[in-house]
RODO-2510 file (C-alpha; in nm, 4 decimals, decimal comma):
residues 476
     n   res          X          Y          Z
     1     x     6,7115     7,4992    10,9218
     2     x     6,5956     7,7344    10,6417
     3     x     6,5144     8,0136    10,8926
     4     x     6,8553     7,9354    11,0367
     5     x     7,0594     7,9301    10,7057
     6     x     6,8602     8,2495    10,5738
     7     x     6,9777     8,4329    10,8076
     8     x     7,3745     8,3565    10,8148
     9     x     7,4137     8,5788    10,4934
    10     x     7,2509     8,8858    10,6929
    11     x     7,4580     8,8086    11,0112
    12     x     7,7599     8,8036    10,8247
    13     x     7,7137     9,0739    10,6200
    14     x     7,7020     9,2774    10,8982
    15     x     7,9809     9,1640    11,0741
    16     x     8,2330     9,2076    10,7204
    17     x     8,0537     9,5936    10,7231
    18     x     8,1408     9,6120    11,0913
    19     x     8,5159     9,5055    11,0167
    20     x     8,5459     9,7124    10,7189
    21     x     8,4469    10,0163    10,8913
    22     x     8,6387     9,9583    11,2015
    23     x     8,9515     9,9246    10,9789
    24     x     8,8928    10,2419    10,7275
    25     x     8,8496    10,4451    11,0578
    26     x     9,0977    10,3085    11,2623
    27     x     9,3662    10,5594    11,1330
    28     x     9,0822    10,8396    11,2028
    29     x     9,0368    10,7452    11,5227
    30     x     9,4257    10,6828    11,6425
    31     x     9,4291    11,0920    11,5706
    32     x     9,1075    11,1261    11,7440
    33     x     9,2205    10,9544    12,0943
    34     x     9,5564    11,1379    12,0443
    35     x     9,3291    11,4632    12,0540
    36     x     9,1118    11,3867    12,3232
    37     x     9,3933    11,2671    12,5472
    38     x     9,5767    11,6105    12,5142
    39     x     9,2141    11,8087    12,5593
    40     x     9,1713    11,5728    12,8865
    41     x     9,4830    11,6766    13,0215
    42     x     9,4360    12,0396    12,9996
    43     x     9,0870    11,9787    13,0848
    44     x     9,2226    11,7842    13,4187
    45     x     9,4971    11,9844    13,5298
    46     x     9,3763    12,1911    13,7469
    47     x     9,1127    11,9359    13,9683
    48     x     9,3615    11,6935    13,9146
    49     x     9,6636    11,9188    14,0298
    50     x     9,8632    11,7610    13,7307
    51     x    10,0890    12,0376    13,7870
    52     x    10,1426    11,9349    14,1399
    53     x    10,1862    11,6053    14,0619
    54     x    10,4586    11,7095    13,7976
    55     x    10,6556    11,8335    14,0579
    56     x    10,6268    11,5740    14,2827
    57     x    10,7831    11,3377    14,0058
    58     x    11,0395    11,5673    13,9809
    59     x    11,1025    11,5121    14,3390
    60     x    11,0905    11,1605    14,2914
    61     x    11,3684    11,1438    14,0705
    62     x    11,5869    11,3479    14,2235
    63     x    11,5918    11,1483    14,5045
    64     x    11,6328    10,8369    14,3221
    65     x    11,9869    10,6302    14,4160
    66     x    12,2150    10,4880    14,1533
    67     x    12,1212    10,1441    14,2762
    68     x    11,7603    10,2102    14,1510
    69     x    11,8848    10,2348    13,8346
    70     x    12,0716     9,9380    13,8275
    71     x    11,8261     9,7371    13,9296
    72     x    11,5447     9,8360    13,6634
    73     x    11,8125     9,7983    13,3664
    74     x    11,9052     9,4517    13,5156
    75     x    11,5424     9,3704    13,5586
    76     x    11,4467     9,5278    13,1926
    77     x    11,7372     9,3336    13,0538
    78     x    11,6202     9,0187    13,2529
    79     x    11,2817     9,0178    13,1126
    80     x    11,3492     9,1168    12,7162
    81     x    11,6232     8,8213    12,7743
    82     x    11,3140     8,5562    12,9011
    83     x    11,1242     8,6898    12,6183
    84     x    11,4106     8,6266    12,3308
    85     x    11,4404     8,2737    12,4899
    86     x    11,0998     8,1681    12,4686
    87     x    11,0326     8,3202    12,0785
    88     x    11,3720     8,1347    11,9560
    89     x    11,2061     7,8112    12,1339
    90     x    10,8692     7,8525    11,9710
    91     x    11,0690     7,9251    11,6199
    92     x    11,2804     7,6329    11,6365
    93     x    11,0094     7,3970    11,7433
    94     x    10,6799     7,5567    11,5388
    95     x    10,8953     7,7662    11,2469
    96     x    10,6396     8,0805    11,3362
    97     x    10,7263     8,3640    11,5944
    98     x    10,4428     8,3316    11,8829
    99     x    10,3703     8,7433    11,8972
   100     x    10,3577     8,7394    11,4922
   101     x    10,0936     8,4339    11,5531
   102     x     9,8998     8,5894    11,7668
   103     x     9,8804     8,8730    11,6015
   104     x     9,7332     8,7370    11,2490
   105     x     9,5451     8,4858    11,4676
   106     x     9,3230     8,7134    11,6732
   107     x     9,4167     9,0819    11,6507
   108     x     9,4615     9,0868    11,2153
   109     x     9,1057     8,9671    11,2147
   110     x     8,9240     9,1653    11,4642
   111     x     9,0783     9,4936    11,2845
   112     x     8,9459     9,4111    10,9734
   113     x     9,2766     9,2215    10,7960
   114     x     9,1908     9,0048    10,5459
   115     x     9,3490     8,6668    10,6249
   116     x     9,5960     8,4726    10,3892
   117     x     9,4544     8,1929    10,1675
   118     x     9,8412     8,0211    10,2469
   119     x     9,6495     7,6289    10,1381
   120     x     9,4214     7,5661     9,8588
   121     x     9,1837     7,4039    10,1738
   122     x     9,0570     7,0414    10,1091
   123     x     8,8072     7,0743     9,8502
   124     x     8,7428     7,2773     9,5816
   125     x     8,4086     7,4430     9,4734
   126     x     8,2800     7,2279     9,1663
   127     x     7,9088     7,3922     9,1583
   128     x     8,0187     7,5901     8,8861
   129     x     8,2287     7,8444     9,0120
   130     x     8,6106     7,7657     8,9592
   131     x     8,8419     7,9074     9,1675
   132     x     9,1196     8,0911     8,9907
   133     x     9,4370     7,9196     8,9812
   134     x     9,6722     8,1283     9,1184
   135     x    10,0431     8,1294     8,9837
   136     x    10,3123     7,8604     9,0020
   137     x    10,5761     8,1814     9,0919
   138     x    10,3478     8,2655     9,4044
   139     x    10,4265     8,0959     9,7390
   140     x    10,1265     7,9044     9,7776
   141     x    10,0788     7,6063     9,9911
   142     x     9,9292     7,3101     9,8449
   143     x     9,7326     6,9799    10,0119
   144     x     9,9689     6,6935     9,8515
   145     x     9,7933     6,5113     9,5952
   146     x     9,9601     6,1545     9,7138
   147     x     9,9171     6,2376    10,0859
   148     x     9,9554     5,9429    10,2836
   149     x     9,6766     5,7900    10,5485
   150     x     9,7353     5,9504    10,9202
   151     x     9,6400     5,6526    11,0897
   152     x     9,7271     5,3994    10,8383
   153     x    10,0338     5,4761    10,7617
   154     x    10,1736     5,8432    10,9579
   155     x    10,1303     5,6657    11,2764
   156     x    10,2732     5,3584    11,2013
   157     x    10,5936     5,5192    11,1336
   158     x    10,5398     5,6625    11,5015
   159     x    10,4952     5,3160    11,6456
   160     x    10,7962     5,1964    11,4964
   161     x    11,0433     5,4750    11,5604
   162     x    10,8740     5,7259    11,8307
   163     x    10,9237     6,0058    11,6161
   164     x    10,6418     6,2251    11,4860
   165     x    10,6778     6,2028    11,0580
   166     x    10,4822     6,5485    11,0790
   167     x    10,5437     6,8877    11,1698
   168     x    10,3251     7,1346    11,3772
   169     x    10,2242     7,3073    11,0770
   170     x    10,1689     7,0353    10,8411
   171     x     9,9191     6,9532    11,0800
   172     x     9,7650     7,2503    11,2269
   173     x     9,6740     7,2870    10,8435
   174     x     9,5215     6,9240    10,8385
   175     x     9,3103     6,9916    11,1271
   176     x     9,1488     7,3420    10,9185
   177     x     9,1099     7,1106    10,6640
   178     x     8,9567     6,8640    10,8475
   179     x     8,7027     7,1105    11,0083
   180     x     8,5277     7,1707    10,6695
   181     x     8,3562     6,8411    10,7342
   182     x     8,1501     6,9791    11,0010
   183     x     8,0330     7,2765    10,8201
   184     x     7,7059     7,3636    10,6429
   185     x     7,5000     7,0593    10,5558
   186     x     7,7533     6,7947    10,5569
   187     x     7,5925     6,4299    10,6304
   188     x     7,7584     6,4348    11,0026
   189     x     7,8292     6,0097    11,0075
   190     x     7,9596     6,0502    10,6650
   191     x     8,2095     6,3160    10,7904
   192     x     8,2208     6,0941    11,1294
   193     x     8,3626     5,7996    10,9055
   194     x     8,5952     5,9726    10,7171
   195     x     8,7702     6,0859    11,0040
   196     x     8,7658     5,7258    11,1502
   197     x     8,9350     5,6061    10,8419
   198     x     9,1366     5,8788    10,7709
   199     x     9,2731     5,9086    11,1890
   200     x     9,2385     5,6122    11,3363
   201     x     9,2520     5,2957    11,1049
   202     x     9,5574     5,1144    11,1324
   203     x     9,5236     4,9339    10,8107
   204     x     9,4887     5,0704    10,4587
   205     x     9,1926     4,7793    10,4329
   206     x     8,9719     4,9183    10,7538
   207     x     9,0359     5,2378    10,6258
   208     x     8,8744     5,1293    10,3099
   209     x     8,5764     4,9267    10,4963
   210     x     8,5195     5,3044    10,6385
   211     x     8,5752     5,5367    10,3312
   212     x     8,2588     5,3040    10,1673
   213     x     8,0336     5,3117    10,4657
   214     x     8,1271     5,7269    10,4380
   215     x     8,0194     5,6663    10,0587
   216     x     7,6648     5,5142    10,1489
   217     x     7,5430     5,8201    10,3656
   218     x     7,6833     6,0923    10,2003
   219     x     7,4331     6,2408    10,0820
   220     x     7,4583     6,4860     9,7709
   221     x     7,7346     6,6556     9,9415
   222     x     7,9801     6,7289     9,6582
   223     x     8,2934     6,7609     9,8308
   224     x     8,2074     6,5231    10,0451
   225     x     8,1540     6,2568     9,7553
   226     x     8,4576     6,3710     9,5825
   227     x     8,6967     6,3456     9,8476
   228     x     8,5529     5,9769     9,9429
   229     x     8,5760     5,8631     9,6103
   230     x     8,9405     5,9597     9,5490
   231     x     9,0420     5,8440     9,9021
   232     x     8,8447     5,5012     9,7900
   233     x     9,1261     5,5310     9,4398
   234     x     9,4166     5,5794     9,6372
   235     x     9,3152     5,2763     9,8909
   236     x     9,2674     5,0479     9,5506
   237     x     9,6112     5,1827     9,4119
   238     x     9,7689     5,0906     9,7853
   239     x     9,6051     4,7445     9,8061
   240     x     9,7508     4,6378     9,4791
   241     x     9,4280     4,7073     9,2384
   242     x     9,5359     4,9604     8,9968
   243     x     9,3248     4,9072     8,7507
   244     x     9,0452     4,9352     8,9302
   245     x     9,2299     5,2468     9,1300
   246     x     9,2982     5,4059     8,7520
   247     x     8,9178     5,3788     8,6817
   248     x     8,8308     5,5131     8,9930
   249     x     8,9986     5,8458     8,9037
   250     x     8,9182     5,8514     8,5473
   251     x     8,5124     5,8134     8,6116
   252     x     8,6100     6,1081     8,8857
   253     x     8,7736     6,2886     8,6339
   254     x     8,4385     6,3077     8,4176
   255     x     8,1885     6,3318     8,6286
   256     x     8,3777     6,6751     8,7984
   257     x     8,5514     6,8313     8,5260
   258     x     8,6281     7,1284     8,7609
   259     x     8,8230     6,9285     9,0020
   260     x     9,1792     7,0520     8,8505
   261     x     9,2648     7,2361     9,2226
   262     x     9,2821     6,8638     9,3270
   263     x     9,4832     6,7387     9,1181
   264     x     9,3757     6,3837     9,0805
   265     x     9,5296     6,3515     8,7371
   266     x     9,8738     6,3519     8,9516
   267     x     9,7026     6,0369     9,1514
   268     x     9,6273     5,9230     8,7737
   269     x     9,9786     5,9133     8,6394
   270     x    10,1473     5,7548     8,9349
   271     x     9,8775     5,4368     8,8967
   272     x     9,9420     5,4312     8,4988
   273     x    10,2969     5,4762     8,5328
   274     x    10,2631     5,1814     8,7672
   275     x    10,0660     4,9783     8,4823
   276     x    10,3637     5,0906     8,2781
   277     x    10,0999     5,2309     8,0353
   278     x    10,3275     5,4960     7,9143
   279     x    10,0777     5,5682     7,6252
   280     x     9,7892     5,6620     7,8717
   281     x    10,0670     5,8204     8,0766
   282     x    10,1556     6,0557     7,7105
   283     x     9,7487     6,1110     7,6629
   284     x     9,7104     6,2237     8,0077
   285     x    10,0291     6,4898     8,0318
   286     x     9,8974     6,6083     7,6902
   287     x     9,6204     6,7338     7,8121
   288     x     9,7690     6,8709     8,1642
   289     x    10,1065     6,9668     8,0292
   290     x     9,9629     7,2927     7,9027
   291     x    10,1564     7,6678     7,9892
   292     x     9,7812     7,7990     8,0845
   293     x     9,7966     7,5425     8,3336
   294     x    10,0065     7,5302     8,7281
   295     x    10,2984     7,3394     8,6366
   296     x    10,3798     7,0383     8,8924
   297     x    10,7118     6,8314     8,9742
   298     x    10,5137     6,5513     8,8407
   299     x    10,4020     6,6677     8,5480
   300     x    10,7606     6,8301     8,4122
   301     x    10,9211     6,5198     8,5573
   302     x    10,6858     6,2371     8,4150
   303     x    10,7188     6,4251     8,0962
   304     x    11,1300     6,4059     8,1136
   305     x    11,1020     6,0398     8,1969
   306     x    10,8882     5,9861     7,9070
   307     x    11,1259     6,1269     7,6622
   308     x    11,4693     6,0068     7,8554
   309     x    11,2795     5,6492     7,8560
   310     x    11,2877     5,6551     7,4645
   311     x    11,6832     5,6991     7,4614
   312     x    11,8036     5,6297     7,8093
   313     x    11,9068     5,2490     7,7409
   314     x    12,2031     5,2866     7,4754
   315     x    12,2623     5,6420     7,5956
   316     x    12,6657     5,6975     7,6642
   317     x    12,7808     6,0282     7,7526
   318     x    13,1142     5,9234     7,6010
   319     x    12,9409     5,8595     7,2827
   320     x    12,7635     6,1693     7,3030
   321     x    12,9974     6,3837     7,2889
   322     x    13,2084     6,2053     7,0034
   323     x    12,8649     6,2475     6,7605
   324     x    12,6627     6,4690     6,9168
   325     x    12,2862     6,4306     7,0687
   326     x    12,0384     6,2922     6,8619
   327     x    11,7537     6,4930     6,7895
   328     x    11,5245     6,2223     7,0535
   329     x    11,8419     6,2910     7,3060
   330     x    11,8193     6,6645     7,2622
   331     x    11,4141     6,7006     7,3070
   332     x    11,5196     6,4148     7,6735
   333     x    11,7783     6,6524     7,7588
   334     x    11,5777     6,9761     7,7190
   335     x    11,3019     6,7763     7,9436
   336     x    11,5063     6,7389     8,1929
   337     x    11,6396     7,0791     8,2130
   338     x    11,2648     7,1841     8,2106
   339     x    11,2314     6,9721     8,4891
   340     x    11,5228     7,0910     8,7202
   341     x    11,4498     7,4748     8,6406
   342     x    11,1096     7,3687     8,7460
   343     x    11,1964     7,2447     9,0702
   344     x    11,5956     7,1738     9,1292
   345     x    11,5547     6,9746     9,4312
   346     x    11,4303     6,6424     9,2899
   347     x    11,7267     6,5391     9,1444
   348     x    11,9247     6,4871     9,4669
   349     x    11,6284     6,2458     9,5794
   350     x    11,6426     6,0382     9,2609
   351     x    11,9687     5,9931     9,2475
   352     x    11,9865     5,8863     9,6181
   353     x    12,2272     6,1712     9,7173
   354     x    11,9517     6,2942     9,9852
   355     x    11,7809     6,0460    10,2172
   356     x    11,4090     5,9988    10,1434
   357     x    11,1702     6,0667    10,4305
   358     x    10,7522     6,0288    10,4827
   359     x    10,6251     6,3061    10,2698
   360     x    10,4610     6,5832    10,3824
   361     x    10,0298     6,6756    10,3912
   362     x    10,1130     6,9776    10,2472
   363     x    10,3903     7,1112     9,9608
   364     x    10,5426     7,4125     9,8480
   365     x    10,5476     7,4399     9,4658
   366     x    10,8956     7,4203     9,3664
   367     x    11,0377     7,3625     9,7037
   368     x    11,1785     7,0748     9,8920
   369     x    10,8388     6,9319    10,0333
   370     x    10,7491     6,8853     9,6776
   371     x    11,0427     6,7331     9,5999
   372     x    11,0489     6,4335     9,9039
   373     x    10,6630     6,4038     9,7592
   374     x    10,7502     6,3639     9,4375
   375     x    11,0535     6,1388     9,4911
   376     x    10,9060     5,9149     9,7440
   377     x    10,6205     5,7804     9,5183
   378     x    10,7993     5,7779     9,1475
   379     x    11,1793     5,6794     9,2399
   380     x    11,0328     5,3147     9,1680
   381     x    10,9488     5,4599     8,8221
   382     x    11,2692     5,5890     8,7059
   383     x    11,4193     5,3267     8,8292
   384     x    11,3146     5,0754     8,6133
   385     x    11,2939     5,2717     8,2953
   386     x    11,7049     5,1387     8,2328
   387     x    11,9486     5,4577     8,2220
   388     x    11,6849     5,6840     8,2771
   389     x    11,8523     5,7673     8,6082
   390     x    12,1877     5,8038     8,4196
   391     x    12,0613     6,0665     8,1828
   392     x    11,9069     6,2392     8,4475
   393     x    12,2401     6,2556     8,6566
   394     x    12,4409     6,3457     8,3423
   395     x    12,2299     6,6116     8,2115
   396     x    12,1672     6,7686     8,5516
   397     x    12,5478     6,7492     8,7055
   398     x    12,6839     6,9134     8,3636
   399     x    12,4445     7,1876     8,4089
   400     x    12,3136     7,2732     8,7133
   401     x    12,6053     7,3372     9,0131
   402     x    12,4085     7,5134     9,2403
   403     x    12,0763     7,4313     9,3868
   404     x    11,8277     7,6967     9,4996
   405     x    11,7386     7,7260     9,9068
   406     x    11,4112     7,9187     9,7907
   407     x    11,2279     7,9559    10,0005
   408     x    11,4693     8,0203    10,2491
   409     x    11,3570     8,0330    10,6268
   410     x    11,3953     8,3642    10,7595
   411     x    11,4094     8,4716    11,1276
   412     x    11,0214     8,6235    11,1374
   413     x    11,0559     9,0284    11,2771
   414     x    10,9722     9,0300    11,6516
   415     x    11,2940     8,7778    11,7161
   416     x    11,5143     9,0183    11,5225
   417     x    11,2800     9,3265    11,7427
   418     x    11,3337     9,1097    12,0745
   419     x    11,7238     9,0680    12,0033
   420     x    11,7801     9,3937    11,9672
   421     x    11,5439     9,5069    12,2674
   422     x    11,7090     9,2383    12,5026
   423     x    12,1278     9,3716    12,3629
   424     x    11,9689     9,7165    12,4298
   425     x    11,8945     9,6983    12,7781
   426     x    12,2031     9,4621    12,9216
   427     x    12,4282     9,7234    12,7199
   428     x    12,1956     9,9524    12,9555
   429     x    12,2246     9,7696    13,2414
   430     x    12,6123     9,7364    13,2095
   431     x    12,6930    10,0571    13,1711
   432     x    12,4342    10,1919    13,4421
   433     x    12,6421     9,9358    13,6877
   434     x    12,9893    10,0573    13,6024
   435     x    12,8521    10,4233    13,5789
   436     x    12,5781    10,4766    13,8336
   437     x    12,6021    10,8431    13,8630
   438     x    12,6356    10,9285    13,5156
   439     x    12,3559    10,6914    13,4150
   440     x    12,1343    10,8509    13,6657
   441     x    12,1953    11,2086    13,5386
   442     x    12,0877    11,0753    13,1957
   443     x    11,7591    10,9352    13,3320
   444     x    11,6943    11,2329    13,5283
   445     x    11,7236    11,4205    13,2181
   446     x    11,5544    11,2220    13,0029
   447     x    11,2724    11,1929    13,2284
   448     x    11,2534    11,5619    13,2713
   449     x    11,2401    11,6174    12,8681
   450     x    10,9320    11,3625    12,8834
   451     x    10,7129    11,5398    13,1405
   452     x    10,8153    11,8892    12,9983
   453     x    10,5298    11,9070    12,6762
   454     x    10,2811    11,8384    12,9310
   455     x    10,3109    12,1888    13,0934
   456     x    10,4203    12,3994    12,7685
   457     x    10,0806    12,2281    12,5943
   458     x     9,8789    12,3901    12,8896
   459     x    10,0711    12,6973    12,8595
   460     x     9,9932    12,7113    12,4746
   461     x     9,6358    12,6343    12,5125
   462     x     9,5871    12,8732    12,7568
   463     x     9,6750    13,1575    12,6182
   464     x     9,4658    13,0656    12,2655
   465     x     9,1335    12,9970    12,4373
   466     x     8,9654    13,2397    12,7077
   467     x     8,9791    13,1732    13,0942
   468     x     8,6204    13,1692    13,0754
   469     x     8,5747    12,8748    12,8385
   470     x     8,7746    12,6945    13,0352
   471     x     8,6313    12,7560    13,3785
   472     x     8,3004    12,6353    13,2245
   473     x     8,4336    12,3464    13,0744
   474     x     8,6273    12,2632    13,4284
   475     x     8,3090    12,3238    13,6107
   476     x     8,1077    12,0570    13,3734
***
């Protein structure tokens, strides 16, 4: 195993010298081929009786019908048309164009492209070296701190309705998550029982009975260990044992300082806002609530229900605007703008305008995944902090009309390329069918401008180099 592992830092370092080299000279060697291709020809014209062959195309297509044209516009038009069809169907159902997907997927890589770090990935390192936390602004995809079970809970939802709660992507990026289980020198029936409990129990209890069987083999594995222990948290907080869930994450907390890419202190103020221990709750977004720091829906929101909690109950807009805010109604009312700017989606989910649905694995700072996450797990919280819910819908109706669609889902480049291709040919094919002769005159002359470079290149190079250099270099 030594031997083995000793060796995987040589092997790769060859292989990321191997890519970087094939992608510094892969503009070098696009010229290159374009040079050798136009030596070759000259090179080959005469054995090859290029010349000859020239001609005979030019025979060809003059003896090409009308009805020859027709039928490769309609059949060019016919194909780009089968092509749109199936990228609009793999947009609609997978939100990704299949050509742009395989393309990053397997021909990025192999040229030397570094790939996009789109998720933050499962775990974080915690063996000293601290990732840097990359900004809020960025569009960054996050694993969701409060992620539901798949098997517990995602499925069951299936069972009952026959509708997937997931989408293609949120998954595909489970599964890469997933995968780090199996890597390195992960206890394999640790990793084996994690995915038991985390796929395939159908109860929040067996997947607890799993997550601590996970915990007695797992080794020294760090990530590992960390990732049990907060999925052992979240099953207390589930099963009605918050204390003990709120424990859990603090004694996580300290003995992994570095963990703040996993934000467990979100799993930390959910369970103490459910203890209604809004003092803890205060202590906690104290030390989180800091501008070095990734802000969080959670964080600006739990800090705008702390402060509209402290007024909410005899607040009266009426009365408001006869006296004036209070300065406690001011700092509430400047939270809560703080919170909307932060992410303006919430607010519809809170105040019940939007239907909730099962969150998502995986959120979008400042988007509308974030928002369903956020909603679905602390609408219980707002609501029974009295007028809390009011304030919010005051303040944010009276100042905020219009609610961002960032990011907004664009169609990806080869649909738009496709469209375009497929409306280029049928106007082709249309007008080749009401105008066969005319058409065909075109394609003759086009066709004739595309051959004619060949022969003036080997009428240039001809007259710059010798006969005799040539003759040898035919004869080789």
């Amino acid at each position: 195993m030594e031997d083995t592992a000793g060796s995987n830092p040589q092997s790769l370092g060859f292989t990321e010298k191997l890519k970087s080299w094939l992608s510094w000279s892969w503009t070098y060697v696009c010229f290159i081929w374009f040079g050798m291709v136009l030596i070759m020809i000259y090179v080959l014209w005469s054995p090859l009786k290029l010349q000859e062959s020239l001609t005979s195309a030019s025979v060809f297509l003059n003896t090409l019908t009308p009805k020859f044209y027709v039928a490769l516009t309609g059949t060019s038009s016919l194909i780009s048309g089968l092509i749109l069809i199936f990228e609009w169907w793999y947009f609609r159902k997978y939100g990704t164009s299949f050509i742009e997907q395989v393309s990053v997927s397997h021909l990025r890589p192999l040229l030397g492209g570094v790939e996009s770090s789109s998720t933050t990935g499962l775990f974080a390192s915690v063996n000293g070296e601290a990732e840097p936390r990359p900004s809020v602004s960025e569009c960054k995809v996050w694993r969701n701190p409060l992620n539901l079970f798949r098997g517990a809970e995602y499925n069951r939802y299936t069972w009952v309705t026959g509708k997937e709660p997931l989408t293609y992507y949120d998954m595909n990026l489970s599964a890469q998550d997933h995968q780090t289980f199996f890597t390195g020198d992960t206890p394999q029936c640790a990793a084996a029982y994690v995915l038991l409990a985390e796929e395939e129990a159908t109860t929040i209890t067996e997947a607890e009975r799993l997550f601590k069987k996970a915990l007695s083999i797992a080794g020294k594995d760090i990530n590992l260990l960390v990732y049990i222990k907060r999925r052992l948290a979240m099953c207390a907080r589930k099963l009605g044992r918050i204390k003990e869930a709120v424990k859990m994450m603090r004694d996580l907390m300290k003995e992994f300082p570095l963990l703040g890419m996993l934000n467990i202190h979100e799993n930390l103020l959910e369970a103490l806002l459910e203890l209604q221990a809004y003092a803890d709750v205060q202590a906690v977004l104290a030390k989180y609530d800091d501008i070095s720091l990734p802000k969080s829906a959670t964080i600006c929101y739990t800090s705008a229900l702390l402060k509209a909690r402290a007024v909410s109950d005899k607040f009266s807009p009426e009365a408001a605007s006869r006296r004036g805010l209070s300065t406690a109604e001011m700092n509430a009312v400047e939270a809560i703008h703080r919170a909307v700017e932060f992410n303006p989606h919430v607010p519809k989910y809170l105040l019940e305008m939007k239907s909730l649905i099962l969150p998502p694995e995986h959120i979008l700072k400042r988007g509308d995944s974030e928002a369903v996450a956020y909603a679905f797990f602390h609408l219980q919280h707002w609501k029974r902090a009295e007028g809390a819910l009011n304030l919010l819908h005051c303040t944010w109706e009276g100042t905020f009309h219009e609610v961002s669609v960032y990011p907004k889902k664009e169609l990806p480049f080869f649909i738009l390329f496709t469209a375009g291709l497929c409306s280029f040919t049928a106007m082709l094919a249309m007008l080749t069918h009401q105008f066969p002769e005319l058409m065909g005159v075109f394609a003759k002359a086009f066709f004739s401008t595309l051959f004619a470079p060949l022969g003036f290149f080997a009428d240039k190079m001809e007259s710059f180099m010798p006969s005799s250099f040539w003759h040898q270099l035919t004869r080789i």
